[in-house]
Structures are given as C-alpha cells and as structure tokens.
N, C-alpha and C positions, 0 to 999 in steps of 0.2 A: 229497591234493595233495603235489607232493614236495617233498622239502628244498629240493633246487636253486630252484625258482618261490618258493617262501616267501622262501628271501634277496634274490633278482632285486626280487621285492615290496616286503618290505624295505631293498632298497638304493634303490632307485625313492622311496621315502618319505624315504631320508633327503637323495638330490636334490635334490626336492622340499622339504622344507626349508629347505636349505645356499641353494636359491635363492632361497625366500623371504625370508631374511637379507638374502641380498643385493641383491635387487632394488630398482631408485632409486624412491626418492622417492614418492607417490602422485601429487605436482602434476605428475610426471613421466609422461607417458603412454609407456606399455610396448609395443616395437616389433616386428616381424617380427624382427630380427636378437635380440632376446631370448626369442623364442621359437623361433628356429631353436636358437641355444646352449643351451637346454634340453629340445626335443624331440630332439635329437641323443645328451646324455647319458642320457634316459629308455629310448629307441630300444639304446643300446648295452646297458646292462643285461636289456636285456627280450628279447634278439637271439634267445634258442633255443624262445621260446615265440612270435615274433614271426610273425606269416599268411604273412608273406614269405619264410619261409625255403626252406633249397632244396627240403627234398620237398615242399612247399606248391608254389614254381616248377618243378618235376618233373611233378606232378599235372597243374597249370595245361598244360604243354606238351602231356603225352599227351591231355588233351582239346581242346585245339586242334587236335592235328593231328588226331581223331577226326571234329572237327564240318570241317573243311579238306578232308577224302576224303569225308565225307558230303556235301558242295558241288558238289563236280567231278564224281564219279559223277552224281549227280541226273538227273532222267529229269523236263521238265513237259510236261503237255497243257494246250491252253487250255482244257478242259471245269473245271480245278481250278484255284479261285480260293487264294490263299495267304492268311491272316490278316492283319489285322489292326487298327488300334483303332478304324477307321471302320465296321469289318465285326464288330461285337461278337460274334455269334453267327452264323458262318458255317454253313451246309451241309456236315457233313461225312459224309450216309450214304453216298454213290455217290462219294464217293474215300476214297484212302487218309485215315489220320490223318498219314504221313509226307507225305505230299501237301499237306496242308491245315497240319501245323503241324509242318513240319521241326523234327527236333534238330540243324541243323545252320545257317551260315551264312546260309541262304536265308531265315530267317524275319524276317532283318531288312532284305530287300528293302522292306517298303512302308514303313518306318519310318524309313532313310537318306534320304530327302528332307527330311525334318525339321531334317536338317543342313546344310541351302545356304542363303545368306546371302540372307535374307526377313527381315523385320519381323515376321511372325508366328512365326519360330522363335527370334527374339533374348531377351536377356534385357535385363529394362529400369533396366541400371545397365551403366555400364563402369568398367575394372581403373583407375581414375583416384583419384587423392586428396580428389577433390570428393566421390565417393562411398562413400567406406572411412573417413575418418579421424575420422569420428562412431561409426565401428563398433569401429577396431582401424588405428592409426597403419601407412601403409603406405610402407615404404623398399625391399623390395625386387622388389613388384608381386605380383599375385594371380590374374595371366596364369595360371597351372597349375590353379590350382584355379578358376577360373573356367570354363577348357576344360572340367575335367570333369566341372562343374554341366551346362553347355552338355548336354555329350555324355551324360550320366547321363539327364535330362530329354528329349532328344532319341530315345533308342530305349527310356526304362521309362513314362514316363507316359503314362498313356493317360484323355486329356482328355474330360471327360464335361457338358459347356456342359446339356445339358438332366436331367441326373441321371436315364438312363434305370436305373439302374442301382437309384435309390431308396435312396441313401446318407441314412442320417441325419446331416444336417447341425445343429447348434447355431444357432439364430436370433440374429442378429450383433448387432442393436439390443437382445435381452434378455441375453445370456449372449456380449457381446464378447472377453471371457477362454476360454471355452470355444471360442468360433468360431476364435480364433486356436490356440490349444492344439490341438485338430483339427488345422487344416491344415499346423502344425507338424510334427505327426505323420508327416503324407502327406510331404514333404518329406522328412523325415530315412529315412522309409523308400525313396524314392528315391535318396538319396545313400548307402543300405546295398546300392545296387544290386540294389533287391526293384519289378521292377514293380508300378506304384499304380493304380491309378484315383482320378480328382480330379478331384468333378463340381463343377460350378458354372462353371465357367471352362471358353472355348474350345480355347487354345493356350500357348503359353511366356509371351507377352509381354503377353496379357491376363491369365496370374494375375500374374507379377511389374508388374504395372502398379498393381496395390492397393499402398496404403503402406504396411500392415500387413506384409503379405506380402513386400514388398519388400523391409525391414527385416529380415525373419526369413531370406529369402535371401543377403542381401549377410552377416549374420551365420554363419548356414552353410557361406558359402563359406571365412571365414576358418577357421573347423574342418576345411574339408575341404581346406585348404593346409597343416595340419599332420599330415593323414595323408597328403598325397600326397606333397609336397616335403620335409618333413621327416622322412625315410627312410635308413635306412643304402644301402636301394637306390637312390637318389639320389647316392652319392659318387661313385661311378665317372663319373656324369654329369658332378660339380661336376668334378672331377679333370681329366676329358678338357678339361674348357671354360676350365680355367688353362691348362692345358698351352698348347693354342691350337695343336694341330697341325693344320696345314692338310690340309683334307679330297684323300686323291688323284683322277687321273679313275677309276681302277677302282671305289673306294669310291663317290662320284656314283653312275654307273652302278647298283652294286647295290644303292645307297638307292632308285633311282626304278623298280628292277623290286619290291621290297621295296612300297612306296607303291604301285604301281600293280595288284601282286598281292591287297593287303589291299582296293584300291575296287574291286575285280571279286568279293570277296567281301562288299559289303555295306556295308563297315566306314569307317567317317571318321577316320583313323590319326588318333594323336595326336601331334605331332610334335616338338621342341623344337629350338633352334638358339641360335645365341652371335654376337653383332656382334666385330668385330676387337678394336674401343678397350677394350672391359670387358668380362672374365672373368664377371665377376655379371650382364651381362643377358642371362641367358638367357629366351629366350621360346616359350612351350609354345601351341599352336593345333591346332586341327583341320583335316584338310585333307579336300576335298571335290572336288577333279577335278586331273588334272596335264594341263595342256594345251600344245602345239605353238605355237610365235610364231618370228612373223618374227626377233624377237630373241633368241630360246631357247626352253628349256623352263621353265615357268611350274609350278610349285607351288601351287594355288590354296586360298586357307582362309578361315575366318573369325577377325577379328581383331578381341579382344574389348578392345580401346583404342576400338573402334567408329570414331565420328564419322560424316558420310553415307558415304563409300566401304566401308563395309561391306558397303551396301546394293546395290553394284555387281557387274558379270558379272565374275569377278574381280579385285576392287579390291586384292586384299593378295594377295600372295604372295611367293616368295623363284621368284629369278630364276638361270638354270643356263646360262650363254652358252655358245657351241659351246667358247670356249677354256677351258672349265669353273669357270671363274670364278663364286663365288654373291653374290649379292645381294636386300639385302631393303629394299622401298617403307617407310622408316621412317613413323611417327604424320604426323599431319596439319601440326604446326607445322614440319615440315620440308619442307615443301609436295613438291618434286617431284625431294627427293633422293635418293639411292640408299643405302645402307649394304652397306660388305664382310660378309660372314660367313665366318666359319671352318671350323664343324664343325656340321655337324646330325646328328639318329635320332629313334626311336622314346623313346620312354617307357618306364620300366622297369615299369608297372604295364598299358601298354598293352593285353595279348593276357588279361590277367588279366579287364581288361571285358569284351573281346568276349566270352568264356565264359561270364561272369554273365551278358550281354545275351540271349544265346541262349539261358541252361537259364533263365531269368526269363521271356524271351516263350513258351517254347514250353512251360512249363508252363503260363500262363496260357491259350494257347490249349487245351491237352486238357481242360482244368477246364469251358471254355465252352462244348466241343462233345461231342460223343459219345464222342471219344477216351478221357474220360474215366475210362473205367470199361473202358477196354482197358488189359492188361496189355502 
C-alpha cells in the first residue's frame, strides 16, 4: 500500500475522531446536515483513491459510448427474443448471444418498464419524515438516494415469487435472524449494483411490504444517500443550485434532446432540479417519458414523496412552457400549485449506472444460456 493512501487513512481516522468529539449530545439525534459535514471532509481526504475520479469518469465514458454505438448499429428479427427476468432461461441456440443478451443498451429493453409509475414497481415507504426519522432524522430529504434504490431495483433484481431457481432460503419462524441476515445480503448486493436474484417475493413493493425488510430498506437507503449525495462530485451541483442561474432556452432544448436520447436507449435518466425560493431543495427523480401538452412539454417521472398521484398517467412532472419557463407540480399539500424552477441536469453518477446496469444484466444473461461458455 502506499505512503500517500496510509496518511489519507490516517487523516480519515483522525476526522473521524475530531468528529466524534464533537458531535452533540446522544439525547440529540444526529441529522443529515451532520453527516453531509462529515462525509464531505472524509470524501476530501480520500479524493485520489476515490471510484470517482476522473480516470475512473474517463473509463465510465469510453464504455458508454461503447455500449451507445452498440445500441444504434443493432440489427433485431422478431425470430430473437431478448432476455430477460421473466424469461429465466431463454433459447439461445438459433441466435446470436449478441442477439439474445446484448452488451449494449438494448438489454435493458424488457426491464425499463419496471420503472413507470405502478404500485407493483413502487417502494413501500416515501422520502417523508413519518418514515425516516425512526431510521436517521431527515432535514434535507432522501429524494436522491431513494431514486437510486428505486432505479437499482428496478433494472438488477430479478424477482423469483416461486424460487425456481431453489435458493436456499433460512426458515423465518426457526432462524428469523438468519432469514433477515439473507435478505439483507441480496439487498446490499443490489445497491453494489451486482444483479440478484430474490426468491420468495413477486415484485418491489411486495418485498418492501414485509416489515422486516422494509426497515432494512429505508435503512439502506440512508447509506446509500451518503454515497450518492455526499460526493465531492456532487459540488458542482450544490454550486450551480446557489448560484440560481436561470436555465437559457438553448440549455432546455439540449437537456430534453439529452433526456430523450437516454429514453430511446433504455434508460430512466436520473434527473435533479432546484425550486427558485431555496438553493437546498434540490430534488433527484427518475424520469420515464417526456411528453407533448397543450401546455408544454411535460417531463414525466416518478416522485418518490409519492401520495396517490404517483400512481397516475403522469402525475409529477416539471413543466417546459413554449416561453421556456420551468415549473414543477410541488407535493400534495400544495394541492394544485405550481413552483418556478431554475436550473435542472443529469446526475453526476448517472451514466456510471447505466454501465453497471448493462455489464450486470448481460453477464447474467450469458451465465444462463449457452452464451456461456462462448468466448
């Protein structure tokens, strides 16, 4: 190991430390904004070993644009069915293996459905303080890492309701520590961005419907808001959303060719935006079609503040009027107001998914067909 990583380690420890000093109180419950000001300092020290760096985002680029020309070329017949978790074991002697389990964009055709705003693809908690502040005191919302539970789950798991698959499962009435320990497992391995198989359960919102499980979710998520949002890659975002420069129409325009390029490849961009009145609420969603209206152009996603309108033909979205004005449908108690926004984009970890999404399914697929054992 080198010098340099050993002090980073050791500077990291003594952090670490210096914050457990100072940290309030125990009767005091420890908030987002105390773990944003500490995974920031940890993040800074850690900056040259960190996954995020640029030849790490360098890598990430060149294989997107790899699996991006592997999309557009593509050649299908309808004789070749494409993978996926319905289709455990497909056919693949009389087609290709690139036919049957794309290294590219295409393999997460049957799987992007899973991301439109259904009850069976929801999860059974929303970003609300009724549902966090038993887990981890919420002030600055868990909208980001919620999306990417959402979307993690949405293109790795692959639901296995009759356990053809013959997973040994721990019997839950004998060995309920074990049972939960297990499915903890599967979870976290999904949120490594490693597709699972998780039998026992149908869909999203029948496994987060168990208590158990439900619990270990809404707990994960808060870990998985400290790798998502609490990022050096992250600044530039917080940066742009103080500033509050207003988005121009050229900028528009090339966000929703940007959006609409990514849903023609598969993908449920992740998307993030800022209201006018406050710099801190930025809010991260997935977006799942952009559609034409009488009133503009519609940004359509699911919004994971939930309530019923979730459950509608797009009930949420941020709104793009001919005079390029944006606006977003805020939560339910503001019943049928509108809110300005400023500045929207991508996510800085965004294309880094889709990457893992595709070499994750499309290894899984060569594993369970023939491909396998093709070089």
């Amino acid at each position: 190991m080198k010098v340099r990583t050993l002090l980073q380690i050791g500077l990291t420890l003594v952090v670490l430390n210096l914050t457990a000093v100072a940290r309030p109180a125990a009767a005091a419950p420890v908030n987002q904004d105390w773990i944003l000001m500490k995974g920031l300092l940890i993040r800074l020290l850690m900056l040259p070993v960190d996954p995020f760096t640029a030849f790490a985002r360098n890598e990430v680029g060149k294989r997107y644009e790899e699996f991006e020309k592997r999309s557009v070329e593509a050649t299908h017949t309808g004789d070749c069915e494409l993978w996926s978790d319905q289709s455990l074991k497909p056919e693949a002697g009389r087609c290709s293996c690139e036919q049957v389990c794309p290294e590219s964009f295409d393999i997460l055709a049957k799987f992007r459905p899973r991301m439109e705003p259904k009850n069976e693809n929801l999860l059974h908690f929303l970003n609300d303080e009724e549902d966090f502040d038993e887990i981890h005191p919420r002030t600055l919302g868990y909208c980001w890492a919620q999306t990417t539970v959402l979307r993690d789950f949405g293109y790795l798991a692959i639901f296995d309701a009759e356990n053809r698959f013959g997973a040994e499962i721990p019997n839950r009435e004998k060995q309920p520590k074990a049972w939960l320990k297990y499915y903890r497992g599967l979870i976290r391995q999904i949120l490594s961005h490693e597709a699972t198989v998780i039998p026992g359960f149908k869909n999203l919102w029948d496994f987060s419907s168990d208590e158990a499980i439900n619990r270990e979710l809404r707990s994960q998520t808060v870990k998985t808001w400290r790798k998502t949002a609490v990022r050096l890659e992250s600044l530039p975002l917080l940066m742009r959303s103080i500033n509050q420069n207003e988005m121009r129409p050229e900028e528009i325009r090339a966000f929703l060719v940007q959006v609409r390029h990514a849903l023609s490849l598969n993908q449920t961009p992740k998307i993030w935006f800022t209201h006018e009145e406050d710099w801190k609420s930025i809010h991260v969603v997935p977006v799942y079609e952009v559609r034409e209206t009488s009133e503009g152009t519609r940004v359509c996603f699911v919004d994971n503040h939930g309530y019923e309108e979730v459950h509608t033909d797009c009930g949420r979205s941020v709104l793009i009027r001919p005079d390029g004005s944006l606006y977003y449908k805020d939560w339910d108690f503001f019943k049928d107001r509108y809110r300005t926004i400023r500045v929207m984009g991508f996510t800085p970890e965004d294309r880094y998914e889709n990457v893992r999404y595709v070499e994750q399914l499309s290894g899984v697929c060569r594993k369970q067909t023939q491909c396998a054992n093709i070089k």
